[in-house]
N, C-alpha and C positions, 0 to 999 in steps of 0.2 A: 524882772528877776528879783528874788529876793533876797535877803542878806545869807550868807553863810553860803553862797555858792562861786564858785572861781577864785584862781591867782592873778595875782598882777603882779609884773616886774618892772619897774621904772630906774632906767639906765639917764641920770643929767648928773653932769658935775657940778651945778649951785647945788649944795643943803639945801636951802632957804625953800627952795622948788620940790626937791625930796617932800621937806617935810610938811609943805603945803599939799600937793599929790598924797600922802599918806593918811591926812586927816580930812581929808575930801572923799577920799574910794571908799575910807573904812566901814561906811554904813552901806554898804552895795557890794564888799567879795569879803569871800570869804578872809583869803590871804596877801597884804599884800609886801613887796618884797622891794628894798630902793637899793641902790647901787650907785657910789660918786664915779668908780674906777670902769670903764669897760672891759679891763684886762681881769675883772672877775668875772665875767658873765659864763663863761666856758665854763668855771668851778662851781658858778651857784646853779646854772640848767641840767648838769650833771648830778645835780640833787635832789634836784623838786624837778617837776614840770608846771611850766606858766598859759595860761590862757591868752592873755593879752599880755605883749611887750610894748612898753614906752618907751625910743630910743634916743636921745638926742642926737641931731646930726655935726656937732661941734662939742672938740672935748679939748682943744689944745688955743693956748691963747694966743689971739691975734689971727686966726685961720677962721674963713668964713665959706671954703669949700663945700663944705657937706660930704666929701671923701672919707671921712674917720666914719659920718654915719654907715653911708654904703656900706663902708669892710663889714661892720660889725651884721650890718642887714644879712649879708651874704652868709657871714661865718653861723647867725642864728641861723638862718633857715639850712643849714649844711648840716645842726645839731638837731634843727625839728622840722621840716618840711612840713608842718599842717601848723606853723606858728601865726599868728594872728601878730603883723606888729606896724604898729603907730609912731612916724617917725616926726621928733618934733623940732623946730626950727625956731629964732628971731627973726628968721626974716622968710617975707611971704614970697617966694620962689615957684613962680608959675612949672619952668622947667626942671626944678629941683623934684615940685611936687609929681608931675609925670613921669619923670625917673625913677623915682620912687614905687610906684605901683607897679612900672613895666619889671622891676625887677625882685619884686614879692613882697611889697609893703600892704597891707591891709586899706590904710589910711595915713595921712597926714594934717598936722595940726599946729598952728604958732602957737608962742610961748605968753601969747594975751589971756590977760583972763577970765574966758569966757568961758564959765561954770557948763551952764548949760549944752553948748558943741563941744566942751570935752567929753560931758555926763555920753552923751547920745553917740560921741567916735568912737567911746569905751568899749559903752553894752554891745554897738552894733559888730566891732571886732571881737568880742567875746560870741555872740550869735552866731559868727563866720566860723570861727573855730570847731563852738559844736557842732554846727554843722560839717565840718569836712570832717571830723574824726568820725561821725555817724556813718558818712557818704565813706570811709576807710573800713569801717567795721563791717557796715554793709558787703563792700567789695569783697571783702575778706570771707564774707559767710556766704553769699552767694561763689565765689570761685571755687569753694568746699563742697558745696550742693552739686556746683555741675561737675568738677571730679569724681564727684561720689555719684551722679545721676544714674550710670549704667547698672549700680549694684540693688537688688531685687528681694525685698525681704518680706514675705508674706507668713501668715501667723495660722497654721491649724491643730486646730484646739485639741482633736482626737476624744473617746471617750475613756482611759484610763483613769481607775480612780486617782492613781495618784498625780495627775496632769492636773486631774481638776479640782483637787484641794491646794493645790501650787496659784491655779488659777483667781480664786478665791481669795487668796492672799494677796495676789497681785494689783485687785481691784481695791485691798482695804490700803495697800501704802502707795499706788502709785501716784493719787492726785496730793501727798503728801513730798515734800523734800529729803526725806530721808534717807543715807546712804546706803546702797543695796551690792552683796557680795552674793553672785550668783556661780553654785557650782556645779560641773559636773563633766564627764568624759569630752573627748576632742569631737566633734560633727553631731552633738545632743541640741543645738539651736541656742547658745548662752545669747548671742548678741540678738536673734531672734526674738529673744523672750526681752532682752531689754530693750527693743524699738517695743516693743508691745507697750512694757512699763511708762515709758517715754510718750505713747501715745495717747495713754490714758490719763495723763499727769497733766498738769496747769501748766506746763510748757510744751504742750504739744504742738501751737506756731512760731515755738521758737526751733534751733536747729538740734540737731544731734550729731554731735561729734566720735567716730569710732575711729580708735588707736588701737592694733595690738603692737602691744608691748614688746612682743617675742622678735616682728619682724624687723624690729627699728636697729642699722649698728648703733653698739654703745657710744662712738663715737661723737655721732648727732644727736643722740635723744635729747644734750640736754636742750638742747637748739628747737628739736619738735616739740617738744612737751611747752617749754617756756618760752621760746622765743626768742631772736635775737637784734642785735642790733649793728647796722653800716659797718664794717671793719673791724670787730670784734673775732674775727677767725678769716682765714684765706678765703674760701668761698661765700663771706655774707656781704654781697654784691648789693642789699639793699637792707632796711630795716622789715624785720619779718615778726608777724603775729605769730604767736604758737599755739597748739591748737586747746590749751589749755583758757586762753585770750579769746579764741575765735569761738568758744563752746558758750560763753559769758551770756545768761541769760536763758540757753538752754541745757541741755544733759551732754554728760561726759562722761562714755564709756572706752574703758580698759582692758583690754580682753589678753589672758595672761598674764594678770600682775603680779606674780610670783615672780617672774622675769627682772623687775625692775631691781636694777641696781640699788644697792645700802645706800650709794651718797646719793642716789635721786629720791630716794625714800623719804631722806630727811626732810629734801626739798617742798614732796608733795604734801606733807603734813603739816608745814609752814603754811601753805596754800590755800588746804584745810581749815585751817585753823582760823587764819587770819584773813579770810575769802581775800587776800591781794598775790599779786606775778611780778614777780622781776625779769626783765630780759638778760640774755648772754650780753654781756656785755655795757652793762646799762644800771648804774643804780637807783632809780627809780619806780617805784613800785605803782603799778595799776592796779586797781580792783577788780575784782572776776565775782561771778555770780553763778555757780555753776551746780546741778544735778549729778552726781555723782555715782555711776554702775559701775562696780569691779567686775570682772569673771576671773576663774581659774577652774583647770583642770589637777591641779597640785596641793597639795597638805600643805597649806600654809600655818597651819598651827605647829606641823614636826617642823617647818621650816623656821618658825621662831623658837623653837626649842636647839635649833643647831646654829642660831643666828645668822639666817641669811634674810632674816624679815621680822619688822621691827612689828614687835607685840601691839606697841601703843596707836601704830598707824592700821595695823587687821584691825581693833577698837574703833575707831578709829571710819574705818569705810565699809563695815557691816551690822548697822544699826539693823538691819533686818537680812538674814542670811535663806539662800533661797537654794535649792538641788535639784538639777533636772536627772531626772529619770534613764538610763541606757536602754537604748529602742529593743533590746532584747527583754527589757520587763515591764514592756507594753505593747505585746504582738498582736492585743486588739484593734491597736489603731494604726497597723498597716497598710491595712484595704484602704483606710481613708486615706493616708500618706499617699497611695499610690495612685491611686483617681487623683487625689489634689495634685500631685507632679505632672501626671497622664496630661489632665488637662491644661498647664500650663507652659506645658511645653510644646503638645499639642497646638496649642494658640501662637505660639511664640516661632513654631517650624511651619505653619500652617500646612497640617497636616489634622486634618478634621474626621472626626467620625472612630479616632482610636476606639478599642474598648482591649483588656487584659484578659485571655482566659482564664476559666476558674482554675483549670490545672496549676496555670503558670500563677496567679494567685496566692494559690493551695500554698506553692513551691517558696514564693517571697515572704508570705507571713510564716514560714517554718525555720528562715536563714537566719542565724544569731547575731547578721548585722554587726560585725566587730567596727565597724565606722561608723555606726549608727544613724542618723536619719542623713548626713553631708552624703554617706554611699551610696545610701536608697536612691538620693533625687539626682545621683551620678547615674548610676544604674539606668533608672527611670528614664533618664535625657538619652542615653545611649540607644535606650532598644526605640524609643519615639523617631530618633534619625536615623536606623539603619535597619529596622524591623519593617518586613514587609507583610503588606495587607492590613486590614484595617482591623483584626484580630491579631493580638500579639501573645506569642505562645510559649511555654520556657526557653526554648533557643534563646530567644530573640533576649531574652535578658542575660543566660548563662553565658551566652556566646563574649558579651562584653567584660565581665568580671572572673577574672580566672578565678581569684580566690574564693567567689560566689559560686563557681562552676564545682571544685571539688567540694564544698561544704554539701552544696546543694542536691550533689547527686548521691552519696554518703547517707542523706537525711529521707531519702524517696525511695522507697522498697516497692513500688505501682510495678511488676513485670512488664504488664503492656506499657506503660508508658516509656520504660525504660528500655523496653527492646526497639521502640519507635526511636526513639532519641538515637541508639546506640547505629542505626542504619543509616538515619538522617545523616550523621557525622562521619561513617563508611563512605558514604556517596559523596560526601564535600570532600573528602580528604583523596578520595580516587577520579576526583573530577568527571563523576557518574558512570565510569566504566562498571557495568553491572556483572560484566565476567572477575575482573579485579577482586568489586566488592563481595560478591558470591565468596571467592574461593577465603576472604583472609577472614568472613562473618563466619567460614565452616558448611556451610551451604551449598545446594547447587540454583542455579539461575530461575529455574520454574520454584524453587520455595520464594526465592528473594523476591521474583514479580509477585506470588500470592502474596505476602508479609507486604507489599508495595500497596495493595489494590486493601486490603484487611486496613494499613494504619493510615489508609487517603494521601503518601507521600506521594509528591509531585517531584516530577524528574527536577535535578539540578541544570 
């Protein structure tokens, strides 16, 4: 290890010993921190965090217990559970020393002075540490990976011009760090396009962390955002990474951040600014490393005009500002949206062999999409699990979105098609009584069977 890296805390009530420990470490940590009183330890790890603690296990005269050590062992590891600490003695205590470990000592060491197996107890409790806060960080970004496992985000490019000059841009800032403010209507693909970004950036095996902002109570956010710590509110049952901590190293997207509250505003530009996180309840600050995607669906510019969003934080998280498109003005790349869902869902119902007819095609690339593509690959999954035969034909899409049903029939002037449609749905609604549906089409039963045998409808 080389110099300028780690804390050291050394709790002994001789000076003499402080100040010996202090000019011994200094060329090897970064920081190191002595302490005659135990009754400050509480107040100083409250302020800094220590890598390696030095304990002594006697502070009171004439007491040769090692009890005052314990308390104090117990009380640190109550404040830090991943504390690395070195408990030190005058006297060489076989049973002291095994006691010690069974109850979360690192190591132990007498008070001789033997340069050398202090130097090597030091580094080696310093190495224990980073190791388990890795093997924490670890745990933390893998347990976000497998809650997140099930969510499915695939990227189709479409041939819209303006997808593809978006795209373009995409590939010149993504293997760069730069903060990216991506906008555009609610089901347009914002967090889509930023796994994209994400994948194409220099932290593509690192993780990516997605929050929206919209769904979190304000109660807890500040708790998810930042993180908290053991007993700092009624429910933090343990010390909790937030996912601002758990993104550290890869991308952090925001989806909604028009949402976020003014005083967490302040927070996140702090964060920003000073790439460090403070926990709820914790004054100590950690370092974050993090990529940084916003989206919105909202004027965040009128909203810094009405003060609900601080000008300097938009500055702030849209060094390159980005706009997806609403699927209604790019209905050339519906066909492809719709094969790309087809087949994926397809695959996913195994249900092989789909194909869309051109009619019903025809009918989807002409729908104004007010959901935009979130509707379509709704749509899409519908008529794949309840569409019968391996041709799927506008029923089978209209039948599942009412509001795609009135738009869509409104938009289709076909007679034939529409006088097929209109029998199809006589017959579903009279549960194929062809006397019923004769009489309420206007009809009598010998036109209704010709019109049956002309549009190829098959009994209900």
């Amino acid at each position: 290890m080389s110099k300028k890296e780690g804390a050291v805390l050394i709790v002994d009530d001789n000076e003499e010993l402080l100040i010996a420990y202090e000019i011994f470490l200094a060329p090897h940590f970064q920081t190191i921190k002595t302490l005659s009183n135990p009754n400050t330890i509480s107040s100083a790890m409250s302020s800094a965090t220590y890598d390696v603690i030095l304990l002594d296990m006697n502070y009171s005269a004439g007491i040769n217990s090692g009890n005052e050590g314990f308390y104090w062992l117990n009380r640190i590891l109550e404040m830090d559970s991943d504390a690395s600490i070195i408990l030190i003695t005058a006297f060489g205590d076989v049973e002291q020393a095994i006691r010690a470990i069974r109850e979360g000592a690192s190591d132990f060491v007498l008070k001789s002075w033997d340069r050398e197996k202090i130097l090597s107890t030091i580094l080696g409790a310093y190495q224990l540490r980073c190791s388990k806060l890795e093997i924490r960080n670890l745990k933390s970004k893998q347990q976000h990976l497998i809650d997140h496992s099930n969510l499915d985000y695939d990227f189709c490019k479409g041939k819209n011009q303006l997808m593809q000059d978006l795209l373009r841009t995409v590939e010149k800032v993504a293997p760069t760090d730069a903060n990216i403010l991506i906008l555009g209507e609610n089901g347009t693909g914002k967090e889509v396009l930023a796994r994209e970004i994400h994948a194409k950036s220099m932290r593509s095996r690192e993780i990516f962390v997605s929050i929206d902002v919209g769904s979190i109570a304000e109660n807890v956010f500040e708790s998810e955002l930042f993180g908290h710590m053991k007993g700092s509110f009624t429910d933090a049952v343990e010390d909790k990474p937030g996912r601002i901590e758990i993104a550290s190293g890869g991308t952090l997207f925001l989806d909604e951040i028009g949402n976020l509250p003014l005083s967490l505003q302040t927070k996140l530009l702090s964060v920003i600014e000073k790439k460090e996180v403070t926990r709820v309840g914790s004054t100590q600050v950690k370092p974050v490393d993090v990529r940084l995607i916003c989206a919105t669906n909202a004027n965040l510019y009128q909203q810094c005009e009405e003060g609900h969003f601080r000008e300097d934080l938009l500055y702030r998280i849209n060094n390159i500002q980005m706009e997806l498109p609403p699927l209604r003005e790019r209905p050339e790349d519906i066909p492809q949206l719709v094969t790309f869902f087809l087949k994926k869902f397809a695959d996913k119902y195994h249900k092989p062999g789909l194909q869309v007819s051109k009619h019903a095609m025809h009918l989807l690339s002409k729908y104004s999409w007010n959901g935009n593509i979130r509707e379509l690959r709704n749509v899409v999954e519908k008529a794949v699990l309840l569409g019968e035969g391996p041709l799927l034909k506008p029923s089978d899409f209209v039948s599942n979105s009412g509001s795609a049903k009135k738009q869509i029939e409104l938009q289709e002037f076909n007679l034939k098609e529409n006088e097929k449609m209109l029998i199809m749905k006589a017959l579903k609604a009279f549960g194929n009584n062809k006397k019923l549906t004769a009489r309420e089409l206007g009809i009598n039963r010998t036109t209704l069977y010709n019109k049956l045998r002309k549009h190829g409808i098959e009994s209900y």
